[in-house]
N, C-alpha and C positions, 0 to 999 in steps of 0.2 A: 458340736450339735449335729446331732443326723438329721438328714434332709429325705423326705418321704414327698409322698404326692404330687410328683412332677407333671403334669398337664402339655397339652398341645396349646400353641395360643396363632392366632394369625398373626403379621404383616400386616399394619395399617400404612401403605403407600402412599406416601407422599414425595412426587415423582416430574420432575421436567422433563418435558421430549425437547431433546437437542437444539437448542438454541443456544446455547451458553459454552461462554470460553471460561473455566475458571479458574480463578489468583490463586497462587499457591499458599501454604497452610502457615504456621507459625513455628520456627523454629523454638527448641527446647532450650531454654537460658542454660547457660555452661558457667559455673562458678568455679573462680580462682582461687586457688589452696583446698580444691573440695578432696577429700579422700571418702569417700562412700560407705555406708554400712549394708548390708546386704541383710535383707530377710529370707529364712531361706521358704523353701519350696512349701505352698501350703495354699487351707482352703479354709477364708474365714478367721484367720489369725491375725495378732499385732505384736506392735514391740512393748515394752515396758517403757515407760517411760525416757523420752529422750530430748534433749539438752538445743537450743535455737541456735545458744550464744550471743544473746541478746533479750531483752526484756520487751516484752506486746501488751498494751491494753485492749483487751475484749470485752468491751461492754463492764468496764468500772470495771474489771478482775485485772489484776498484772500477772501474767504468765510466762514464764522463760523455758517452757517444755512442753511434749504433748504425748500422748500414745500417736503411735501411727498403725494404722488402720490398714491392712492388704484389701480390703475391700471402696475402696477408694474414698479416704476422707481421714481427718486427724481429730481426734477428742480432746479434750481437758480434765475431764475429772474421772474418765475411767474409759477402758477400751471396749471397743463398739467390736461384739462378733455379727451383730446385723446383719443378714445377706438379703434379703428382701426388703428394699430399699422403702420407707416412709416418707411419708411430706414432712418438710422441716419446719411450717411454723406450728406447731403443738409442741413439738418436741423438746423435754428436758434435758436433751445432749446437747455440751456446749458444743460446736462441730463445723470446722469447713470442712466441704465437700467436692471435690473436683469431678468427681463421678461416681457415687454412692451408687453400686451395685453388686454382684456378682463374682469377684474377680476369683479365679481357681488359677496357682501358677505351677501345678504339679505335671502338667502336659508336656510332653518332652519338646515341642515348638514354645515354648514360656517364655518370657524373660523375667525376670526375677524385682521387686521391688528395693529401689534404691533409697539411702538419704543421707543428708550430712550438711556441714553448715560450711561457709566457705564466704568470699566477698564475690558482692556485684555491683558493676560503677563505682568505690569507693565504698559502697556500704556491707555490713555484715548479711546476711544473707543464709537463710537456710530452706533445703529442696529436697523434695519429694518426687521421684520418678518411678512410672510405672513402664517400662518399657518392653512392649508387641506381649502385653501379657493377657491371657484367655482368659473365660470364665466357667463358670462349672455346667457341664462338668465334661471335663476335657474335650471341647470342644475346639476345631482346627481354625480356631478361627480371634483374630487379634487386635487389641486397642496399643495405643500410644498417647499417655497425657501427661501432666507434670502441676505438680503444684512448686510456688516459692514464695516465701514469706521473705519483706525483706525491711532491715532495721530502717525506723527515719527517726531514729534520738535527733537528729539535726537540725528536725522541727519542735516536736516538744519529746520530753521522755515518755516511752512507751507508745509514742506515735510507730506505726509501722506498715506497709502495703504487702498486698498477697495478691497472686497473680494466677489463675488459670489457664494452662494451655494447652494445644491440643494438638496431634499430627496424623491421628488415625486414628477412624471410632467406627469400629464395622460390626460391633454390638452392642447390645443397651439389657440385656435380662442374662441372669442366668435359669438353666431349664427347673431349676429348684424353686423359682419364685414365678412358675408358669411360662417359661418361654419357651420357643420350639427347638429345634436341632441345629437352628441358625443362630440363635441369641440375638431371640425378638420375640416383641411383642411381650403378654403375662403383663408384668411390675417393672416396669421400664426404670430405669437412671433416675435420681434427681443430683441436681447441680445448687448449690449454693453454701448457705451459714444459719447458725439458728447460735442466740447467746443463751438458748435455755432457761431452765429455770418455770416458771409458773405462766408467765407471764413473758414467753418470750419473743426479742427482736429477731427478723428470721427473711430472708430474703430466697426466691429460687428463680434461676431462668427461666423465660417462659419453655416451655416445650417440656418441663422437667414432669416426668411421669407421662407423657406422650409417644406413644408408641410411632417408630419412624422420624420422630423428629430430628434428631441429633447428627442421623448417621450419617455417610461419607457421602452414599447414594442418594441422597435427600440435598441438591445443589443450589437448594432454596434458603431453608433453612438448619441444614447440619453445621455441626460447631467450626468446621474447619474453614469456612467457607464465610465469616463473620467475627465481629470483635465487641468487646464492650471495655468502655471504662478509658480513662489515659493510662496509662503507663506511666511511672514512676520518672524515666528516662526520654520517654516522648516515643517510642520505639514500637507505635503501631504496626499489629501486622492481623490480617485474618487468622483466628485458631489463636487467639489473647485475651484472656479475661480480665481486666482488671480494679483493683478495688484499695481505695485508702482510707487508712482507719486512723481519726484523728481524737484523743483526748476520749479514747474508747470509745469512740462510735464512727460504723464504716460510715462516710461520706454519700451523698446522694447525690455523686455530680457527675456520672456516668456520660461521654461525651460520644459513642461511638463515631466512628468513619466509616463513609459507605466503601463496597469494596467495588474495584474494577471492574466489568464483566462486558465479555463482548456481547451486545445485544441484537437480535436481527428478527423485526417486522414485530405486527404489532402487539402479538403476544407477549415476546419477549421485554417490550417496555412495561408490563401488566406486572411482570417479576420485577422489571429492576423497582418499581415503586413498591412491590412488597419485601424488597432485601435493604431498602432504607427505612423499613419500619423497624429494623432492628429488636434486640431485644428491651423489654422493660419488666419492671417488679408487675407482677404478677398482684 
């Protein structure tokens, strides 16, 4: 799909002045027996359909495959070339989303999208990583995130959790959906799931479609810097999204932990009460 009328868009700043010591990000889950498939080099592209190795209920559908998406997010019933990212609860794409935007990985700085299925903890386990990959259009400048879906047959069949994470997010637009030469601003990121359909169930981070929100520089509220959800393992860390999906339907028991932060005088107490408002459904 050609991409026409790229636009300038501003930086809407949202910015601490140095007060703040901050916790480190979330490291990327590392699964055992994974051997990778590579996508290669592209803009707006996916795979054909590919295989969990294990069976997911999403919203009463049982699914054991998905397209994967370069532009950050996996479908179910058909591949998403989308680059200018929508709000997800209208939407009839079934779809999680770890960073629904822009991604170009044809830039000679890229890294290239990965996936494959493998075990974590004991369980089956399949992961999606995008790793220090740009957005369009070849611009020098790079995200690091990761989705993983992982089997819980243990509790009922087609129970399973999915996990967002994140280790560097130093854009949110590509310049084709309005952004500037920085990858900002225009049609910012959204984050979440939609089960599609007419009538769909659909969750998104707050911040999703907010320009400035997510990013590295943003020490308030950027992903790295924050967590939601338990973890499947108990394995909190800031830069953790997590979510469990029980008898197809994600769960609404989102617990976050506030994170660490060194605080000094009384501005700085003014943030840490707003980095314990955490995120909520929107």
């Amino acid at each position: 799909m050609k991409k026409t009328g790229i636009l300038k868009s501003a930086l809407l700043a949202l910015s601490l002045v140095g007060f703040l010591t901050t916790t480190a990000s979330a490291q990327l889950r590392t699964l055992s027996g994974y051997s990778p498939s590579t996508l290669a080099a592209n803009d707006d592209g996916s795979t054909g359909l590919v295989n969990f190795g294990f069976s997911a209920n999403f919203f009463g559908a049982t699914y054991n495959q998905a397209y994967i998406n370069n532009n950050g997010n996996i479908t179910f019933s058909s591949p998403l070339e989308t680059f200018t990212p929508f709000g997800l609860a209208g939407t009839d794409s079934i779809i999680i989303a770890p960073f629904f935007a822009d991604v170009d990985t044809r830039s000679v700085g890229s890294g290239l999208m990965t996936y494959g299925s493998g075990q974590l903890g004991g369980h089956n386990a399949f992961v999606v990583d995008w790793p220090h990959v740009g957005d369009y259009n070849y611009l020098q400048i790079y995200n690091t995130f990761q989705l993983v879906l992982i089997d819980r047959s243990d509790i009922a069949a087609g129970d399973f959790d999915f996990e967002f994470n994140y280790t560097v997010v130093n854009w949110e637009t590509g310049q084709a959906s309005n952004g500037n030469s920085q990858g900002l601003g225009g049609s910012p990121v959204r984050i979440g799931y939609s089960s599609g359909g007419t009538n769909p169930t659909s969750f998104e981070l707050t911040g999703s479609g907010i320009s400035g929100f997510f990013l590295d520089s943003n020490l308030v509220t950027g992903l790295i810097y924050n967590q939601y959800g338990i973890p499947f393992d108990g394995a909190n860390m800031d830069g953790r999204y997590s979510f469990s999906v029980r008898n197809g339907t994600v769960i609404d028991g989102a617990v976050p932990e506030p994170s660490t932060y060194g605080m000094i005088g009384a501005a700085a107490l003014l943030v840490g009460v707003m980095i314990r408002r955490r995120f909520a459904k929107l």
